[in-house]
C-alpha positions as semicolon CSV with decimal commas, in nm:
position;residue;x (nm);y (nm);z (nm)
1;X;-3,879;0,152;-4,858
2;X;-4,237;-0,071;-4,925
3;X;-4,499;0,073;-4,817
4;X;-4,677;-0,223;-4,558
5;X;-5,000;-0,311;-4,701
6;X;-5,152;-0,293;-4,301
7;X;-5,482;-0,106;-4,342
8;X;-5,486;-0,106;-3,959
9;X;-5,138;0,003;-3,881
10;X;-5,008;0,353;-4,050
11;X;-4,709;0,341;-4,320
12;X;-4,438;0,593;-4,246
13;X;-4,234;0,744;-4,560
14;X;-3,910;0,728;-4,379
15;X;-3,618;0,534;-4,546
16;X;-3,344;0,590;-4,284
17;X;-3,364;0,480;-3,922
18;X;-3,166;0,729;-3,849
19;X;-3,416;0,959;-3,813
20;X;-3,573;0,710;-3,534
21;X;-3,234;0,733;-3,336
22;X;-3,181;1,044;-3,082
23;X;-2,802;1,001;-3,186
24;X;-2,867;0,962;-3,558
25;X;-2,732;0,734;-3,668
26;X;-2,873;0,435;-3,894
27;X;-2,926;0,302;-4,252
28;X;-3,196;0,233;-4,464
29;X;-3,506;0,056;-4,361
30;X;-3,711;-0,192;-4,559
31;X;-4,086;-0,101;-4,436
32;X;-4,161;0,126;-4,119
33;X;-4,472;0,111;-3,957
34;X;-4,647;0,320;-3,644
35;X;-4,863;0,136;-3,456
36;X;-5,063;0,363;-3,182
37;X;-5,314;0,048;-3,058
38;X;-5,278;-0,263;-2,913
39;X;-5,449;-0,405;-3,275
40;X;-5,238;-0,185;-3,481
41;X;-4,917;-0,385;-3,276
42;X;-5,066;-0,735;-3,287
43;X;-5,170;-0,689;-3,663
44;X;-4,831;-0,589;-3,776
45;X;-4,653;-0,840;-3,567
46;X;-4,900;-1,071;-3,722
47;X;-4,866;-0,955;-4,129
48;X;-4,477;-0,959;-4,078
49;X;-4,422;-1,259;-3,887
50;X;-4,732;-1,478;-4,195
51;X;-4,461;-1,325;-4,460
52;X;-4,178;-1,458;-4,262
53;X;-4,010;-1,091;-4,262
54;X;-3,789;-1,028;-3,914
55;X;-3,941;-0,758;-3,682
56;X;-3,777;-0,453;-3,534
57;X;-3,988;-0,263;-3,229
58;X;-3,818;0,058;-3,173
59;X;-3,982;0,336;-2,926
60;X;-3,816;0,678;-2,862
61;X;-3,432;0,568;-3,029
62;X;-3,230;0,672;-2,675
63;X;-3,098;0,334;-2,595
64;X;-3,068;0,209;-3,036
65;X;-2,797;0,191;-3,257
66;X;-2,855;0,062;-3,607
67;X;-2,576;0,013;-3,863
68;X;-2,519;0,184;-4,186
69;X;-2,620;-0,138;-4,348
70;X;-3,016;-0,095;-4,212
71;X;-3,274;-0,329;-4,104
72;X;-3,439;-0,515;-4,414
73;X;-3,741;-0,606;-4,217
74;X;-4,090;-0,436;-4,045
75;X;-3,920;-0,153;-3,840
76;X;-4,287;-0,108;-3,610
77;X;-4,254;0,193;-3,399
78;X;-4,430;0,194;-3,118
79;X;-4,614;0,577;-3,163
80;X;-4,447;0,881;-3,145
81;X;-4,096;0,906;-3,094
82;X;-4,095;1,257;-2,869
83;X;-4,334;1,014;-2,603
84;X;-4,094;0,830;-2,396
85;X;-4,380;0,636;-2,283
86;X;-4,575;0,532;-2,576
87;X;-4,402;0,215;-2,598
88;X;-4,434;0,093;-2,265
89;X;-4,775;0,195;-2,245
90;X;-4,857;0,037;-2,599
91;X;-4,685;-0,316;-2,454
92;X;-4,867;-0,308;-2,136
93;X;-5,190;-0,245;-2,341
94;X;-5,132;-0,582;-2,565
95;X;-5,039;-0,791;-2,236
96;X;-5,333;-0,640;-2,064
97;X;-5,554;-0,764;-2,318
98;X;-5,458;-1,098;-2,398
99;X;-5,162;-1,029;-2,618
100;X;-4,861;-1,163;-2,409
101;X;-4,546;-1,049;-2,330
């Protein structure tokens, strides 16, 4: 894994999306990034989608299966993982305030 040059966002040291799945079970991931804030989400949208890299927005990993084979993209998760809600409440956030939906 990169390490994503956001100085908004925060760069996770996790190189297996497994460990974002609650039945664990994924491969390697290019460059993770939590993003807590509605800027944190548009600016790593933003930086990914200017470098032409694919985005994956995971939240809490109930409802995601990734293959063995990974994601070789910006894996943004949307806070932390044990929060249910922190997804949702990040999305509502960016629509709330402009960002769309």
């Amino acid at each position: 894994m990169t390490a994503s040059s956001a100085s908004t966002s925060t760069p996770v040291a996790i190189t297996e999306l497994s460990e974002f799945t609650t039945l664990r079970v994924g491969g390697p991931a290019a460059d993770v990034v939590v993003a807590t804030t509605s800027e944190e989400l548009r600016g790593a949208v933003s930086r990914a989608d200017s470098a032409g890299r694919p985005v994956l927005l995971i939240g809490g990993g109930s409802n995601l299966l990734i293959g063995d084979e990974g994601f070789d993209g910006v894996v943004i998760n949307g806070g932390d993982p044990r929060d249910r809600g922190a997804l949702r409440r990040l999305l509502r956030r960016c629509g709330g305030e402009g960002g769309g939906g």
